[in-house]
PDB file with one MODEL, atoms N, CA, C and O in Angstrom:
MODEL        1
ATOM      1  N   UNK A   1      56.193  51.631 -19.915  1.00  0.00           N
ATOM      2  CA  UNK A   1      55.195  50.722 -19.450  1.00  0.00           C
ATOM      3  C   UNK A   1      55.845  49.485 -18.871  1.00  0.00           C
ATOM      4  O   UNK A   1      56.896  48.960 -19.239  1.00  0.00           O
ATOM      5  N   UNK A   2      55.195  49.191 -18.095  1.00  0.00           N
ATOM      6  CA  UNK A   2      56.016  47.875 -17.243  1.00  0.00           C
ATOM      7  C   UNK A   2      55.120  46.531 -17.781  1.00  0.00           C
ATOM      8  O   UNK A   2      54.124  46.546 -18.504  1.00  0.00           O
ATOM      9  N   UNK A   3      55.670  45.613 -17.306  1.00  0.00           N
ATOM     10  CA  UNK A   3      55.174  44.382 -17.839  1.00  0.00           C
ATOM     11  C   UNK A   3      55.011  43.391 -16.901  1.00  0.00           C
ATOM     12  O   UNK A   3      55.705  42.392 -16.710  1.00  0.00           O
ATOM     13  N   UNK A   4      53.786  43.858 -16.202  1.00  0.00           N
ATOM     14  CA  UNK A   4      53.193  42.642 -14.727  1.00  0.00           C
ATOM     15  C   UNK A   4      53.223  40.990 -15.762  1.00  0.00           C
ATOM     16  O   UNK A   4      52.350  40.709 -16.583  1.00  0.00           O
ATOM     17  N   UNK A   5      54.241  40.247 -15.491  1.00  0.00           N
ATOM     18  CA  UNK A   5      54.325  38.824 -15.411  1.00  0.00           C
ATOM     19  C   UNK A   5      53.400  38.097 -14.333  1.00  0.00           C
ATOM     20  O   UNK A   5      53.241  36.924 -14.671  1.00  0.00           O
ATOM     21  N   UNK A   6      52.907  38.329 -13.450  1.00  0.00           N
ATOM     22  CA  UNK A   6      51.963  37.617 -12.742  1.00  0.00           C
ATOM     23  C   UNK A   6      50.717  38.094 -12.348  1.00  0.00           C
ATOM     24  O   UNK A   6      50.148  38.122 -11.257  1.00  0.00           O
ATOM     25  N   UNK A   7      50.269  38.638 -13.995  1.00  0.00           N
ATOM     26  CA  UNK A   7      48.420  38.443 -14.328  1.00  0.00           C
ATOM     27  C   UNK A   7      48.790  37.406 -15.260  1.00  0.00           C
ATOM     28  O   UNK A   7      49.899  37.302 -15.785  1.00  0.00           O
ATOM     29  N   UNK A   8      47.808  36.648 -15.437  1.00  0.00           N
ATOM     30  CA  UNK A   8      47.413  36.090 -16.470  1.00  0.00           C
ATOM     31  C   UNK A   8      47.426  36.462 -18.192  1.00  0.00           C
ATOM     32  O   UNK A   8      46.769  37.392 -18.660  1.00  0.00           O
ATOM     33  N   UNK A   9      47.773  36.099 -18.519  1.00  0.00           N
ATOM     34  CA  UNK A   9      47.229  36.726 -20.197  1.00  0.00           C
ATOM     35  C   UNK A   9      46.333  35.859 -20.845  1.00  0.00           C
ATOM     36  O   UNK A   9      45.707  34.877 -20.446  1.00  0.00           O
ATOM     37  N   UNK A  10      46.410  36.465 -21.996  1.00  0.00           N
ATOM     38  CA  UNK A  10      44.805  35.967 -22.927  1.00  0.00           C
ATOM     39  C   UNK A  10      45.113  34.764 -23.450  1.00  0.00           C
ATOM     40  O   UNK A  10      44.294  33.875 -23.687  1.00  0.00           O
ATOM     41  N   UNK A  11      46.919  34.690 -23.740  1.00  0.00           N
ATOM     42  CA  UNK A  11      47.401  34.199 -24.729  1.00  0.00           C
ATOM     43  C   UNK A  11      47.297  32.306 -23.985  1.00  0.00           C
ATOM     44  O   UNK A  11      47.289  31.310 -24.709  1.00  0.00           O
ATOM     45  N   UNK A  12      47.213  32.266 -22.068  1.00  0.00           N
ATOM     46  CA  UNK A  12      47.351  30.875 -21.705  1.00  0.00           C
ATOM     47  C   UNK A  12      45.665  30.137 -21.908  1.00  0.00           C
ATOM     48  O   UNK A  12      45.592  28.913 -22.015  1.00  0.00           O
ATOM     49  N   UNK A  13      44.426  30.966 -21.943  1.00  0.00           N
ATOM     50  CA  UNK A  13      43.667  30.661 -22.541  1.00  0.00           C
ATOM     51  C   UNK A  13      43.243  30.269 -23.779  1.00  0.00           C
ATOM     52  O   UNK A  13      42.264  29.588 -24.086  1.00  0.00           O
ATOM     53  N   UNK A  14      43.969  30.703 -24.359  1.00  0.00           N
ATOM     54  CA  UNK A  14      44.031  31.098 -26.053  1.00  0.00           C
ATOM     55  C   UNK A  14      44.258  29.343 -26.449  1.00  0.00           C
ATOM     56  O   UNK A  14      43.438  28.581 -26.960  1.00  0.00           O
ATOM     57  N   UNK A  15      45.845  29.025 -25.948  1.00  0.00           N
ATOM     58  CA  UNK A  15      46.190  28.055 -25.837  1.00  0.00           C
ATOM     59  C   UNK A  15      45.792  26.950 -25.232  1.00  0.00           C
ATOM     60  O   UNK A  15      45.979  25.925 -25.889  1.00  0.00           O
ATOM     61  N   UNK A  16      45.205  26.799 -23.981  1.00  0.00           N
ATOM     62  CA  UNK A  16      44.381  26.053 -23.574  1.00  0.00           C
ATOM     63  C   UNK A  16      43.019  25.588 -24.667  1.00  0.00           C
ATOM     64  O   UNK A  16      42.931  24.629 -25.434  1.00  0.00           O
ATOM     65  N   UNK A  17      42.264  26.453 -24.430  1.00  0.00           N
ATOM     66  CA  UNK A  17      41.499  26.250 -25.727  1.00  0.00           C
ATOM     67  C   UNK A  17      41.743  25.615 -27.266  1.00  0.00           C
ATOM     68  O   UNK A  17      40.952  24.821 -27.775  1.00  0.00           O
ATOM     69  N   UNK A  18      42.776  26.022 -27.820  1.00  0.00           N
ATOM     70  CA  UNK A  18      43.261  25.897 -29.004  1.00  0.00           C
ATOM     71  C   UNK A  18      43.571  23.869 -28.946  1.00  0.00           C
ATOM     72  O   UNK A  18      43.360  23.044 -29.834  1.00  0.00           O
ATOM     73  N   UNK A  19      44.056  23.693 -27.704  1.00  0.00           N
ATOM     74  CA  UNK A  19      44.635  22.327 -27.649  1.00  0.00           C
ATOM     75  C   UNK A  19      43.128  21.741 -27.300  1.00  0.00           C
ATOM     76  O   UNK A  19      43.009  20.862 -28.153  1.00  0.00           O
ATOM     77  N   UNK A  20      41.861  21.738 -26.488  1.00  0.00           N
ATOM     78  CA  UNK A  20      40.746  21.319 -26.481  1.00  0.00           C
ATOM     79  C   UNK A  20      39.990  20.827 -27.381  1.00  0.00           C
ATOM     80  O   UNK A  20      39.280  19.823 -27.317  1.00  0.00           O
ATOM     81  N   UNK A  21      40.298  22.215 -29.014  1.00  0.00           N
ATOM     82  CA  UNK A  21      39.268  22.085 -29.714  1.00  0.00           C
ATOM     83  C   UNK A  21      40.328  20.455 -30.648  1.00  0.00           C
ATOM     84  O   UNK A  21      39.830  19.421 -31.094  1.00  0.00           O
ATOM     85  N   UNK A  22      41.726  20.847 -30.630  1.00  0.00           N
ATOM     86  CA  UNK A  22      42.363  19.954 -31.463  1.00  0.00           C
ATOM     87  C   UNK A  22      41.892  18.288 -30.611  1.00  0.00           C
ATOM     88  O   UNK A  22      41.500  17.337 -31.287  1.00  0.00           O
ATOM     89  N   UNK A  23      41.989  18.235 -29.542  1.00  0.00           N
ATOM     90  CA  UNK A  23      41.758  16.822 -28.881  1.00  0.00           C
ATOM     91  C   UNK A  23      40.258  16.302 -28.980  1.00  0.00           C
ATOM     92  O   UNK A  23      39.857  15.148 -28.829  1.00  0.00           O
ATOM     93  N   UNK A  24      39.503  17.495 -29.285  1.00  0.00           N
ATOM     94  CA  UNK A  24      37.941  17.094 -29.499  1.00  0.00           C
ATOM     95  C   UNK A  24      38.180  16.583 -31.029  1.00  0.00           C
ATOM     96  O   UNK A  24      37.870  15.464 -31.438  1.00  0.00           O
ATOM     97  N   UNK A  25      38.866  17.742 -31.889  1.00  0.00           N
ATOM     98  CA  UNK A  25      38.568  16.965 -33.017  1.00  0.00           C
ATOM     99  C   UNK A  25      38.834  15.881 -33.302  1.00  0.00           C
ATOM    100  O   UNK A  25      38.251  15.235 -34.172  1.00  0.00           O
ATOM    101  N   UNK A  26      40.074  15.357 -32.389  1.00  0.00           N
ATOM    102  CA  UNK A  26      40.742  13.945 -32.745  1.00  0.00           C
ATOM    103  C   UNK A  26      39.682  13.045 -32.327  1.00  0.00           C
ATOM    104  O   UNK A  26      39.410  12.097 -33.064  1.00  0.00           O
ATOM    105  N   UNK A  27      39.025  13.223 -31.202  1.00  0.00           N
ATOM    106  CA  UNK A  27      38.446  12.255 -30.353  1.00  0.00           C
ATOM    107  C   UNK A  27      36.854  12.159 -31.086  1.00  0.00           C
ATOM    108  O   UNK A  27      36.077  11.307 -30.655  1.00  0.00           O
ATOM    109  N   UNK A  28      36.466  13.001 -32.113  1.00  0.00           N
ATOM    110  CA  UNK A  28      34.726  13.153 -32.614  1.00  0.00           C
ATOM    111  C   UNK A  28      35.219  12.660 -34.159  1.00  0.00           C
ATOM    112  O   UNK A  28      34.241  12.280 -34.803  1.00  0.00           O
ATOM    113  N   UNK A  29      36.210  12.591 -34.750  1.00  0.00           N
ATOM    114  CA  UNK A  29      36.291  12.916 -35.915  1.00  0.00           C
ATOM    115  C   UNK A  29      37.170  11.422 -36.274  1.00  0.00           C
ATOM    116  O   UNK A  29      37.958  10.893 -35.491  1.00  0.00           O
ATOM    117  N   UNK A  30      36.955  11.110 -37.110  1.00  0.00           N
ATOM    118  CA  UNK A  30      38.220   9.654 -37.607  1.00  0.00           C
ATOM    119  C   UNK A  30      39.760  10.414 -38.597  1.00  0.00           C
ATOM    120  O   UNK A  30      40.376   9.903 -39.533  1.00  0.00           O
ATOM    121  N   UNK A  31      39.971  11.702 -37.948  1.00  0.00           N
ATOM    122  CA  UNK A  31      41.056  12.263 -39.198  1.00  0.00           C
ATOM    123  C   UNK A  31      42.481  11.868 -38.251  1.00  0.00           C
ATOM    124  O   UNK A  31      43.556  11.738 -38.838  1.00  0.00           O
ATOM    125  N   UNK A  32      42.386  11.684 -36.683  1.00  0.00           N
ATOM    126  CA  UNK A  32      43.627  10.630 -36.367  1.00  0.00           C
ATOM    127  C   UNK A  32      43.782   9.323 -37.106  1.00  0.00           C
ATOM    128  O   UNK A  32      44.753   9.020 -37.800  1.00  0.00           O
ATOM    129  N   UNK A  33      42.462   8.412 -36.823  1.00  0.00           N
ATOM    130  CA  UNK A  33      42.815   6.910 -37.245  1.00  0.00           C
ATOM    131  C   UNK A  33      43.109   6.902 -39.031  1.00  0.00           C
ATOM    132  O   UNK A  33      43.634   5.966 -39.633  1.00  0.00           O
ATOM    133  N   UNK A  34      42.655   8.103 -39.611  1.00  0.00           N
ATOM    134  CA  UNK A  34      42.989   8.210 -40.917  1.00  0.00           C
ATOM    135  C   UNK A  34      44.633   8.655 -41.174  1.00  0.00           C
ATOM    136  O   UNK A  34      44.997   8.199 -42.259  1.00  0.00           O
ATOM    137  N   UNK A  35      45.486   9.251 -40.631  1.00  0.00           N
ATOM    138  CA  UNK A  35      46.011   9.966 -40.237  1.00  0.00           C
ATOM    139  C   UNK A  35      47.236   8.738 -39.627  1.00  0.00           C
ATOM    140  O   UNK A  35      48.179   8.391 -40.339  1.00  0.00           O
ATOM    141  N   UNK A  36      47.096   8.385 -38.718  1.00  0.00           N
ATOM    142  CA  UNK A  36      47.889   6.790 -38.489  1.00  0.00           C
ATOM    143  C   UNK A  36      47.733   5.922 -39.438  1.00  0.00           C
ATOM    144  O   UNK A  36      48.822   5.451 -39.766  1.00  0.00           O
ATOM    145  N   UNK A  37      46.606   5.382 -40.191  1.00  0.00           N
ATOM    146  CA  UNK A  37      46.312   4.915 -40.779  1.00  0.00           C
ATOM    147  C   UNK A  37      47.683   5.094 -42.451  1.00  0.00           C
ATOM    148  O   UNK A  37      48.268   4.251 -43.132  1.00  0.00           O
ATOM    149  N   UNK A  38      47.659   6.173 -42.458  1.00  0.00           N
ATOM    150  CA  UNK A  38      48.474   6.490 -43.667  1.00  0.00           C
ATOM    151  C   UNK A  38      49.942   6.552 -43.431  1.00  0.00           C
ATOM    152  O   UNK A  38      50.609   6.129 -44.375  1.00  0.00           O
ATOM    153  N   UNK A  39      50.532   6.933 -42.509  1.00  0.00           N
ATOM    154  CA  UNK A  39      51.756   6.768 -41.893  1.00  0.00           C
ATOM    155  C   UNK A  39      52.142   5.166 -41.735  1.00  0.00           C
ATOM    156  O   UNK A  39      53.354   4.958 -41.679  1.00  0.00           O
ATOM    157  N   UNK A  40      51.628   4.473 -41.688  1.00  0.00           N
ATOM    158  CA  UNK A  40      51.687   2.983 -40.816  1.00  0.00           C
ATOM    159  C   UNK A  40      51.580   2.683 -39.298  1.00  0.00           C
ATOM    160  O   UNK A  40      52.276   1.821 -38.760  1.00  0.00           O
ATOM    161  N   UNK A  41      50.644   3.464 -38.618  1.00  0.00           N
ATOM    162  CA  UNK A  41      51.049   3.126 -37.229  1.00  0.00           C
ATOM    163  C   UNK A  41      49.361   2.834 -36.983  1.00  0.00           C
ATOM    164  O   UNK A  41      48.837   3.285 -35.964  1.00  0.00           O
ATOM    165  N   UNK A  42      48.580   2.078 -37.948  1.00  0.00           N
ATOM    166  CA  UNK A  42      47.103   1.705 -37.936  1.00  0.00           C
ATOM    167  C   UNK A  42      47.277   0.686 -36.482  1.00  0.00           C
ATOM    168  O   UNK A  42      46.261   0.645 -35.789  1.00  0.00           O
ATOM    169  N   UNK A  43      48.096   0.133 -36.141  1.00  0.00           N
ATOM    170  CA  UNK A  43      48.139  -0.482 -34.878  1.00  0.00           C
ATOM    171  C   UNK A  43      47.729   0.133 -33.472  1.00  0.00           C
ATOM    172  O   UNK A  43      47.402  -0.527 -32.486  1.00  0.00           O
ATOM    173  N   UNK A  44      47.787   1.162 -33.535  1.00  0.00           N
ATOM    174  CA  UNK A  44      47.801   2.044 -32.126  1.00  0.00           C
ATOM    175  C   UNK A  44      45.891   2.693 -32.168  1.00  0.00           C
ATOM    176  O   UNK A  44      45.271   3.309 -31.301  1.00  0.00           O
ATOM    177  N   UNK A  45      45.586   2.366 -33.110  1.00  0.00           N
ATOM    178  CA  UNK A  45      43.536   3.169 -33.170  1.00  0.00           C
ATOM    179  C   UNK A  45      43.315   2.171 -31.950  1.00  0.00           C
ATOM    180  O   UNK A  45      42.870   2.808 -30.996  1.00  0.00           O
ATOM    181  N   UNK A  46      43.440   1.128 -31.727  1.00  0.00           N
ATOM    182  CA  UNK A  46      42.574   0.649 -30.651  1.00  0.00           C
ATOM    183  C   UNK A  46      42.568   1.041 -29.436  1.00  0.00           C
ATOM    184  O   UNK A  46      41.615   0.812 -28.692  1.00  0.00           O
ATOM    185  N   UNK A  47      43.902   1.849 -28.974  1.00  0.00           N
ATOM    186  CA  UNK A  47      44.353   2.483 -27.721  1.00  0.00           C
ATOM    187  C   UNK A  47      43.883   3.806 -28.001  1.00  0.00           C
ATOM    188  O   UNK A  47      43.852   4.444 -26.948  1.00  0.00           O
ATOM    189  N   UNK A  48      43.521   4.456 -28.943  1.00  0.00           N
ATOM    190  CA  UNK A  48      43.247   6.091 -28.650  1.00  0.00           C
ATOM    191  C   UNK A  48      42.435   6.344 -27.883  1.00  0.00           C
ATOM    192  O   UNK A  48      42.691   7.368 -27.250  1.00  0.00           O
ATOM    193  N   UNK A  49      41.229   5.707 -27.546  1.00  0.00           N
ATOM    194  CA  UNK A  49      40.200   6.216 -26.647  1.00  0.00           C
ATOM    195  C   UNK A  49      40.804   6.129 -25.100  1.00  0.00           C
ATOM    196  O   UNK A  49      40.443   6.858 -24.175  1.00  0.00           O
ATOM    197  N   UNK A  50      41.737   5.145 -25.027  1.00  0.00           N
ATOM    198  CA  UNK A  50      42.585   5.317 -23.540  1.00  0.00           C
ATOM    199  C   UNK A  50      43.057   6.630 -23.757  1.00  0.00           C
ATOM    200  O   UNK A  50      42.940   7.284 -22.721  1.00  0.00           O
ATOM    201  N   UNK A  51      43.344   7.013 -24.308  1.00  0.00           N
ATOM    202  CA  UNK A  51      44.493   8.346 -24.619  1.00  0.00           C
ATOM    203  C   UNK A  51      43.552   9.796 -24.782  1.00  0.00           C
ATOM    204  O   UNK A  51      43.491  10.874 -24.191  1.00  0.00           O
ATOM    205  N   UNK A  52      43.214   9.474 -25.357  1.00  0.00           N
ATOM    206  CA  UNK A  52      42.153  11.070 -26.012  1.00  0.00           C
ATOM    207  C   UNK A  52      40.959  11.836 -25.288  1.00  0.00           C
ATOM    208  O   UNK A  52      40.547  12.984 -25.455  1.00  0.00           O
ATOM    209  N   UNK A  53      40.497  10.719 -24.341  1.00  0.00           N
ATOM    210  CA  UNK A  53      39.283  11.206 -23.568  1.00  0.00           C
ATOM    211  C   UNK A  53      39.700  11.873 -22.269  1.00  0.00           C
ATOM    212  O   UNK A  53      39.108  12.801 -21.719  1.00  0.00           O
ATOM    213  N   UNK A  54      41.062  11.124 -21.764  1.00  0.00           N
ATOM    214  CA  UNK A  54      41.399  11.552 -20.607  1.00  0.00           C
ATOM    215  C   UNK A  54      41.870  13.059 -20.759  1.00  0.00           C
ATOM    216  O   UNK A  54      41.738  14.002 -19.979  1.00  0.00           O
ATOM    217  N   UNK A  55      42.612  12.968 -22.335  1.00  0.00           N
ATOM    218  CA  UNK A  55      43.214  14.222 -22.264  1.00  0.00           C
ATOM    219  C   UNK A  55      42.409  15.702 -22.398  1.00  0.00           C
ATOM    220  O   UNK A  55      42.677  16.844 -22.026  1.00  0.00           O
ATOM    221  N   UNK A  56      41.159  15.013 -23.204  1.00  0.00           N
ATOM    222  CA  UNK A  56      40.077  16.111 -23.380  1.00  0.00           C
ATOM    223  C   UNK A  56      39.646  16.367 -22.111  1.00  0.00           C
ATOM    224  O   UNK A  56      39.632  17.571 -21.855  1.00  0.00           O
ATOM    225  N   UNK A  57      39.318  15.705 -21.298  1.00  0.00           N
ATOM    226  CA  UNK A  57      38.990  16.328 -19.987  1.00  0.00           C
ATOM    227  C   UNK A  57      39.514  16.989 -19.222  1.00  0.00           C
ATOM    228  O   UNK A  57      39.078  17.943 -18.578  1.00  0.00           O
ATOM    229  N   UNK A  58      40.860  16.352 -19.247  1.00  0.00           N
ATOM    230  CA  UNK A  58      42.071  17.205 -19.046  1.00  0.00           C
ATOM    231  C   UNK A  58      42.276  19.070 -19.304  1.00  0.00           C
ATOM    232  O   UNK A  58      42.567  19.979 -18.527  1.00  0.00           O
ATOM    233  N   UNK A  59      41.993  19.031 -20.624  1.00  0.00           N
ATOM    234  CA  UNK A  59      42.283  19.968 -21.223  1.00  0.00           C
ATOM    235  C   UNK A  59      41.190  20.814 -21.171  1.00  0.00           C
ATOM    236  O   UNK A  59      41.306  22.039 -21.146  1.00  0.00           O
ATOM    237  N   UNK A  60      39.878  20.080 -21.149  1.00  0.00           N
ATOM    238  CA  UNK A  60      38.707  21.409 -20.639  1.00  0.00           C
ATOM    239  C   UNK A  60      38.636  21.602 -19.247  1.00  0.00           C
ATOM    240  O   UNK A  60      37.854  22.506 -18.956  1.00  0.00           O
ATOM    241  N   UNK A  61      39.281  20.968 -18.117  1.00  0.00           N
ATOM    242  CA  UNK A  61      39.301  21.476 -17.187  1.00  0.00           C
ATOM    243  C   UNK A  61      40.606  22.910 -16.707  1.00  0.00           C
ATOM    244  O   UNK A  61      40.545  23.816 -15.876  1.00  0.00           O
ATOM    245  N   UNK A  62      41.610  22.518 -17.648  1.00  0.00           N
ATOM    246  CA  UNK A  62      42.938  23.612 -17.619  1.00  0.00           C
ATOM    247  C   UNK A  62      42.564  24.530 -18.296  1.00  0.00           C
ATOM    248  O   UNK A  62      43.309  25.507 -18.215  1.00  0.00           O
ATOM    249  N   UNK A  63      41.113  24.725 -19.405  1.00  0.00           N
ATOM    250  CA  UNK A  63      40.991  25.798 -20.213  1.00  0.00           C
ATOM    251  C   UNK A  63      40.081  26.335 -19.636  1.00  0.00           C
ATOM    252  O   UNK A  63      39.883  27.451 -20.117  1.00  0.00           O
ATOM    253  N   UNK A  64      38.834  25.882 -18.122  1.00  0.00           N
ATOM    254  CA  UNK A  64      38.081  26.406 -17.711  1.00  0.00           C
ATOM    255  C   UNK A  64      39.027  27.200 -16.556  1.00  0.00           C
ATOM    256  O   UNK A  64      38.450  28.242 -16.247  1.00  0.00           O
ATOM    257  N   UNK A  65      40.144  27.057 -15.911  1.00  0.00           N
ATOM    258  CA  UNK A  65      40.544  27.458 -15.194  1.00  0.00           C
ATOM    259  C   UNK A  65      41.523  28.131 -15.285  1.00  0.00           C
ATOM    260  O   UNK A  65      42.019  28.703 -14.315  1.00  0.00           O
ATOM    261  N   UNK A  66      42.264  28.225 -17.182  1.00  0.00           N
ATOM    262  CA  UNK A  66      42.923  30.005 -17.388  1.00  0.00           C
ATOM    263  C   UNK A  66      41.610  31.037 -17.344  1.00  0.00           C
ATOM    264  O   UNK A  66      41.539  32.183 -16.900  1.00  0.00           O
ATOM    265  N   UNK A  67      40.515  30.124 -18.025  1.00  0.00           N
ATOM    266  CA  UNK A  67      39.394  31.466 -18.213  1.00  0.00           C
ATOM    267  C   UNK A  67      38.946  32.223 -17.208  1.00  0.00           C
ATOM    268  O   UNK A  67      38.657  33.418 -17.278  1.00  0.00           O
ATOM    269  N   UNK A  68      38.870  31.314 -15.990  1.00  0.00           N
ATOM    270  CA  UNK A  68      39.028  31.753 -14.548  1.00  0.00           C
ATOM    271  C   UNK A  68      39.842  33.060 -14.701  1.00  0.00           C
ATOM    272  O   UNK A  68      39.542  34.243 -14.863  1.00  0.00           O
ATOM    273  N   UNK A  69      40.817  32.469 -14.600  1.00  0.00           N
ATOM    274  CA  UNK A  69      41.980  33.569 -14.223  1.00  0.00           C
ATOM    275  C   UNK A  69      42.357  34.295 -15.169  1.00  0.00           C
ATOM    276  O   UNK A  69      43.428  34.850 -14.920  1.00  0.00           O
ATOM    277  N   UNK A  70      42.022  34.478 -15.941  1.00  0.00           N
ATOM    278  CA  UNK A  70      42.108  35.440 -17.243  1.00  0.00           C
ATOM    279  C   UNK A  70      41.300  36.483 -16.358  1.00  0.00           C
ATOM    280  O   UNK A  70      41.650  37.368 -15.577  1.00  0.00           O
ATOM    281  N   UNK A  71      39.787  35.900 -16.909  1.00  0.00           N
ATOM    282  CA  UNK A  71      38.345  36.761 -16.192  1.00  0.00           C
ATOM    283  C   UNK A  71      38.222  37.377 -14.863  1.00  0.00           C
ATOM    284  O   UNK A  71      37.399  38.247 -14.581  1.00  0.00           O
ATOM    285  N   UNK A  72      39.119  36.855 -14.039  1.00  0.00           N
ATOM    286  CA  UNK A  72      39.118  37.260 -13.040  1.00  0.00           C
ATOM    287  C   UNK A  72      40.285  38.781 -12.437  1.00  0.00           C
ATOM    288  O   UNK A  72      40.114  39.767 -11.720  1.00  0.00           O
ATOM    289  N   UNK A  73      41.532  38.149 -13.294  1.00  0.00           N
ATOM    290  CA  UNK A  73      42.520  38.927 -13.226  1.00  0.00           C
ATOM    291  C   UNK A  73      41.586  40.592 -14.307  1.00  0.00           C
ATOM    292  O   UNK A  73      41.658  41.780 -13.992  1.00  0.00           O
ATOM    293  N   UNK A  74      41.015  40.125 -15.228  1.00  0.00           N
ATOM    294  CA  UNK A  74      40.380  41.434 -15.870  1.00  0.00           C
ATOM    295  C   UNK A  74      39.390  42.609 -15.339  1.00  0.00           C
ATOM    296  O   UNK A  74      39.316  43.820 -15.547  1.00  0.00           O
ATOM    297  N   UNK A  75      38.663  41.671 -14.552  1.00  0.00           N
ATOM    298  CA  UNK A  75      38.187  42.243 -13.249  1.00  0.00           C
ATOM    299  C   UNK A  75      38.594  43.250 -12.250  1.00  0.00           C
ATOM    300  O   UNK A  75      38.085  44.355 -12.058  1.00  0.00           O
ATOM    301  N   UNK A  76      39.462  42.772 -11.722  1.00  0.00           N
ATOM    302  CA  UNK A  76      40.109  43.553 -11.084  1.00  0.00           C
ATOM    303  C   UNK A  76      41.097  44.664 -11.551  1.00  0.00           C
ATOM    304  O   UNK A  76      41.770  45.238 -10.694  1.00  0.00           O
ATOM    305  N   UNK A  77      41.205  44.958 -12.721  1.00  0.00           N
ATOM    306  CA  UNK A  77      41.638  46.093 -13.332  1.00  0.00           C
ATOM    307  C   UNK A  77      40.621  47.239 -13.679  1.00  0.00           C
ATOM    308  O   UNK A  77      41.013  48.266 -14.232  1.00  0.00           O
TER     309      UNK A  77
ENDMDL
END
């Protein structure tokens, strides 16, 4: 069996996703600022929303567009 490297796999969705749901949780949930909070770096909560929203959007737009190409590449098989 050969091994086509340029379809897509399940696994860049998988991952995409996986990092979405983690940046939602950071960004809905207080278990970062708890989380800094206990480490000592309670200084940096006021900057997360610079940081976290962009990346969630970020990240649901790169996870809508492996699903693309996941779905699409499946298609055509």
């Amino acid at each position: 069996m050969e091994n086509d490297t340029s379809k897509p796999s399940k696994k860049g969705f998988y991952a995409a996703l996986s990092g979405t749901l983690v940046v939602a949780v950071c960004c809905f949930t207080s278990i970062l600022v708890i989380i800094l909070g206990a480490v000592g770096l309670s200084v940096f909560t006021p900057y997360l929303d610079f940081v976290l929203f962009p990346a969630l959007a970020l990240l649901i737009v790169i996870t809508a567009i492996s699903y693309k190409r996941w779905k699409r590449s499946q298609d055509t098989t």
